[in-house]
C-alpha positions as CSV (number, residue, x, y, z in Angstrom):
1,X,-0.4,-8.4,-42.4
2,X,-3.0,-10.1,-39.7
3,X,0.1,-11.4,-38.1
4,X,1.7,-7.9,-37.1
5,X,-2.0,-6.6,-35.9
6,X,-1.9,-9.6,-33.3
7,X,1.6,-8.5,-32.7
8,X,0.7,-5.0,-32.0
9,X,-2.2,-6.3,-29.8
10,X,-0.3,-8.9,-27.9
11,X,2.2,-5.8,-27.1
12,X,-0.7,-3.5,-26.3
13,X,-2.2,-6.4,-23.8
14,X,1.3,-6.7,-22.5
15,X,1.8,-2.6,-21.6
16,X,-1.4,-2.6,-20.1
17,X,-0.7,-5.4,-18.2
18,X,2.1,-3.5,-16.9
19,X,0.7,-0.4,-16.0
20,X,-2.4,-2.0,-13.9
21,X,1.2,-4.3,-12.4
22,X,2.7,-1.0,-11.3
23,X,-1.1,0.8,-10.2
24,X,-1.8,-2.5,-8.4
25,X,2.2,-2.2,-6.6
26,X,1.2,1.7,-5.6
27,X,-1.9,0.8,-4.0
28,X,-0.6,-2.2,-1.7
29,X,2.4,0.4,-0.9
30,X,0.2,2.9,0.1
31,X,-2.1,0.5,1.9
32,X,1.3,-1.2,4.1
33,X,2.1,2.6,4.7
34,X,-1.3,3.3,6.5
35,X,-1.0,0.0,8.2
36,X,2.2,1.1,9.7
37,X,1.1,4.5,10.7
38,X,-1.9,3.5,12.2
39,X,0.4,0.8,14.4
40,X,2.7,3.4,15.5
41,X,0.1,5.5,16.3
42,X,-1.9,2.5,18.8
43,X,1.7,2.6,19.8
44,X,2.3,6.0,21.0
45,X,-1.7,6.0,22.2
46,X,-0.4,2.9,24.7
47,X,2.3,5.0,25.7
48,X,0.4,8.0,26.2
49,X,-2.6,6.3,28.5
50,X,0.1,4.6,30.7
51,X,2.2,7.6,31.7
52,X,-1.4,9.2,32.4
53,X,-2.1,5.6,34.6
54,X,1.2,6.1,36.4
55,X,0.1,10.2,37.5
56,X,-3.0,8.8,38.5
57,X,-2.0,6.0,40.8
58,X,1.5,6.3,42.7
């Protein structure tokens, strides 16, 4: 009988494991997705202040 608790226990540590695997996969997702929107958008501000630089000074 003990032996089927520490089954059940190993397989409980084992879904939790799992499910902070999959919250821990979601947050570095997220986090590579702001990282890349906040490049495009130093990007587009580069952009933006040259073509004001090249009305400014022909």
């Amino acid at each position: 009988m003990q032996t089927k608790e520490w089954q059940e226990k190993d397989l409980n540590d084992i879904d939790d494991y799992f499910d902070y695997q999959q919250i821990k996969n979601k947050q570095q997702a997220k986090r590579k997705w702001r990282e890349i929107e906040a490049l495009k958008e130093q990007k587009r501000m580069q952009r933006e202040i040259a073509s004001y630089d090249s009305y400014a000074m022909p």
